[in-house]
N, C-alpha and C positions, 0 to 999 in steps of 0.2 A: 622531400620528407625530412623531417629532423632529425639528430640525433638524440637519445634521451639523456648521455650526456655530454659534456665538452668542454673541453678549454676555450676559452675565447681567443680568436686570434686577433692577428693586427690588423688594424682599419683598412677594408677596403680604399683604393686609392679611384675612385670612380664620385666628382663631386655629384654628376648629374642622378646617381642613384639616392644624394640625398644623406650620405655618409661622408666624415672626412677623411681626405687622405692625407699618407704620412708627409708628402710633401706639401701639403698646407701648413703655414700658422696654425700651433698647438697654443691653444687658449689655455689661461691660468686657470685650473676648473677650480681653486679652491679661492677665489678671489670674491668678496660679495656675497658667500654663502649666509642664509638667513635658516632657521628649523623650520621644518614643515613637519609638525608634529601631525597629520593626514593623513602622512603615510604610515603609521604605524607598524615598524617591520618588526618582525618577531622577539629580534635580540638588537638591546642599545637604543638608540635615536638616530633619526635623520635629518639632513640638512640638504636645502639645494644652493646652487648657483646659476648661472645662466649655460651648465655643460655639463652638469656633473649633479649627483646623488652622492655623498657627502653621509657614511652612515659610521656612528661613532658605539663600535663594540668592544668585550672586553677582548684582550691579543690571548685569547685561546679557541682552540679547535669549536666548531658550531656549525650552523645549519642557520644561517641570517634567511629569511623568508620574506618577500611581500609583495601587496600587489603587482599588476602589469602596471606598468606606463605605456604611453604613448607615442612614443618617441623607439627610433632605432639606437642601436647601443654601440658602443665599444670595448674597450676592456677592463675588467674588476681589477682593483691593486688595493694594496696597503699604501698608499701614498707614501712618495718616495722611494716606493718598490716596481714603476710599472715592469721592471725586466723580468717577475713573478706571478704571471695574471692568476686567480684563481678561478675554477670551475662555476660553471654560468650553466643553468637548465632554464626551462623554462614551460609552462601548463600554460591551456585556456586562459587561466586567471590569475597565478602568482607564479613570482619568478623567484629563484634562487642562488644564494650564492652560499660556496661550503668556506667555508671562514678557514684559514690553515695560519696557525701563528706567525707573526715575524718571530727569526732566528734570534734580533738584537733584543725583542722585547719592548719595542720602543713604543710608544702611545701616539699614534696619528690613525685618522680616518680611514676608512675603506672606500675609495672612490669609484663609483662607477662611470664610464665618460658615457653622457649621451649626445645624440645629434640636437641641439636647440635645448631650450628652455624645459627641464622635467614636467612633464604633464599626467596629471594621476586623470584620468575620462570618467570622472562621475556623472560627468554630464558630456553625451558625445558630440564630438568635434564636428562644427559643420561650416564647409566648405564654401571659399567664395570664390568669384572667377578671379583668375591673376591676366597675368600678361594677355594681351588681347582678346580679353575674353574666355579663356581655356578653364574652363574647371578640374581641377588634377584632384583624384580622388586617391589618397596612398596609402600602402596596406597599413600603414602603423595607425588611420585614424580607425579603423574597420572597426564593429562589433560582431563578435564571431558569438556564435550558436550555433550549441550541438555539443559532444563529448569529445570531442578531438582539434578540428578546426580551430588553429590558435593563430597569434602574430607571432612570426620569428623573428624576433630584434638584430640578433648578429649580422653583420657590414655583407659577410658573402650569402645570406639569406635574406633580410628586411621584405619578408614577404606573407603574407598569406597562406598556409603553409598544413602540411598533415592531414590535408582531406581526403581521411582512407573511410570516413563514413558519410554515404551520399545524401541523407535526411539534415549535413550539417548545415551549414550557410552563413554569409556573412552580406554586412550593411555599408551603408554609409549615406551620412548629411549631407544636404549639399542645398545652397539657396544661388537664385541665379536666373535673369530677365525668361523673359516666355521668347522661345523660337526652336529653330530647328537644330537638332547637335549632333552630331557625325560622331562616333562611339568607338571608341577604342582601347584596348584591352593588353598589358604588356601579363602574357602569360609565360610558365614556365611548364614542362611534362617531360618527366623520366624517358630512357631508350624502351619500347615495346609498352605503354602506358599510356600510348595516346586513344583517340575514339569514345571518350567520354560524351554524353549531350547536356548542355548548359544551357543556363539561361540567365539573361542580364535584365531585369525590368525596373520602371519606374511608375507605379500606379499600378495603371490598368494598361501601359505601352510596354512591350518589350520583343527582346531581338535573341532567336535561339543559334545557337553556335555547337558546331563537335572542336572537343577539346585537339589541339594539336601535340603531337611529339616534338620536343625540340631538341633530346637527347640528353637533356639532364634536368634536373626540376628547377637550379637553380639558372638553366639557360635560357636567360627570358628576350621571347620575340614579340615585337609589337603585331597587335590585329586590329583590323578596322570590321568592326561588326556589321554595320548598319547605320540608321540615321532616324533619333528621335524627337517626334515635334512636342515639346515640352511649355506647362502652365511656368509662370512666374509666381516665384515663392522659396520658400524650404521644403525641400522632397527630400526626399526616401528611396536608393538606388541598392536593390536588391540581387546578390548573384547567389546562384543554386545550381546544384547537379541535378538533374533530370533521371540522368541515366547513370551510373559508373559501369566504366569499362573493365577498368583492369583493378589496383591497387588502390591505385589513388587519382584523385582526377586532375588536379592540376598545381599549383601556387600560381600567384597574383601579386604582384609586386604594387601595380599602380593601374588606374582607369582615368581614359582623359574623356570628356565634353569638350567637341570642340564647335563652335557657332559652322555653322553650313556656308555663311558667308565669306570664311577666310580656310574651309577645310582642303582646297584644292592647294594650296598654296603653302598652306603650314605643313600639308602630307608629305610635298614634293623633297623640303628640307629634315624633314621631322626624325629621328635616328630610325633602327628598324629593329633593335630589341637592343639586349645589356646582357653580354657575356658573363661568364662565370669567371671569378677569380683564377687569373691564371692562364687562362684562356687567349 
């Protein structure tokens, strides 16, 4: 479950979650930056590059506001200040950053690092198979519905996140040949917060599951659902609560399709969930 608010911290060092770590190559994020006047943030202009949101305000205290993106995040700076991050929230649908002046008064950007390319989802993200066929469904392309159920972009979160109301629910695209696909599910569930009833469908197919405990929400362990015979096309992969048990039912980091013909095999080496920061 999130916090309502937070400093961002430093980048998880886990690339397979899909975030970089500080021992990677740090990209020039302000390199190539072009305006993406789209994103319309409350205060200033934005720009992107291929790493970064690039937002140009005036250097006094504010409330910068605006949409979600797509994309998991890293930390908000005054460029050339990352040793300063500033406070990062985030809603269902727009995200915030509280603007806190530079000391020197100097006039550079407000960077925000994200992982890949900034993506504003006006139109949602839909999924193709990658590596041997595997369709990876991940929480940042999700559309969430409902009043709480949001994406949490920060590196020890990047998940699906806050579903303390069971009516919420969240989506995802996905286009990808007609067969049979072996379902798997990388969830997380608070200590005493497990026993929730779920449900994963696609159409009129789907696979019911009780949510697991894993000891912290952000402590996520892979599950193998079931196995779906699925049309070819663009579909529509649906996850719900059924039931809530306790608080909240669960976060969702990522969902994989994997072909039935290679699922014995990809299981055997496949990881078996992604610890929590620290852990």
């Amino acid at each position: 479950m999130p916090l309502r608010l937070f400093v961002v911290p430093v980048l998880a060092a886990v690339l397979a979650t899909g975030v970089l770590g500080e021992d990677a190559p740090q990209p020039d994020r302000l390199a190539g930056a072009v305006d993406w006047p789209e994103l319309k943030p409350s205060v200033g202009t934005a720009m992107r590059s291929d790493s970064a949101v690039l937002f140009h305000v005036p250097n006094e205290k504010a409330t910068l506001s605006f949409p979600r993106l797509d994309n998991p995040i890293g930390k908000a700076y005054w460029s050339g200040h990352p040793e300063k991050p500033l406070k990062f929230r985030q809603t269902p649908t727009t995200w915030t950053i509280q603007v806190v002046p530079v000391p020197t008064g100097e006039s550079q950007p407000i960077v925000l690092e994200t992982v890949g390319r900034p993506y504003l989802p006006t139109e949602p993200w839909v999924e193709k198979p990658g590596e041997k066929g595997v369709v990876r469904l991940h929480a940042h392309h999700a559309v969430v519905h409902g009043q709480k159920l949001q994406y949490e972009p920060l590196p020890h979160k990047n998940t699906v996140g806050f579903w303390v109301n069971a009516d919420d629910w969240a989506e995802w695209k996905f286009d990808a040949p007609a067969g049979k696909y072996v379902v798997r599910i990388l969830q997380g569930c608070g200590k005493g917060q497990g026993g929730s009833d779920a449900r994963l469908s696609v159409g009129e197919r789907q696979l019911d599951f009780v949510v697991e405990e894993t000891g912290h929400f952000q402590e996520f362990k892979w599950r193998t659902l079931g196995t779906l015979d699925l049309p070819a096309g663009e579909q529509t992969l649906q996850l719900r609560a059924v039931k809530k048990a306790k608080a909240a039912v669960m976060d969702c980091r990522r969902i994989e399709l994997v072909p039935e013909s290679i699922a014995a095999a990809y299981l055997k080496t496949a990881p078996k969930g992604e610890p929590r920061p620290g852990r």
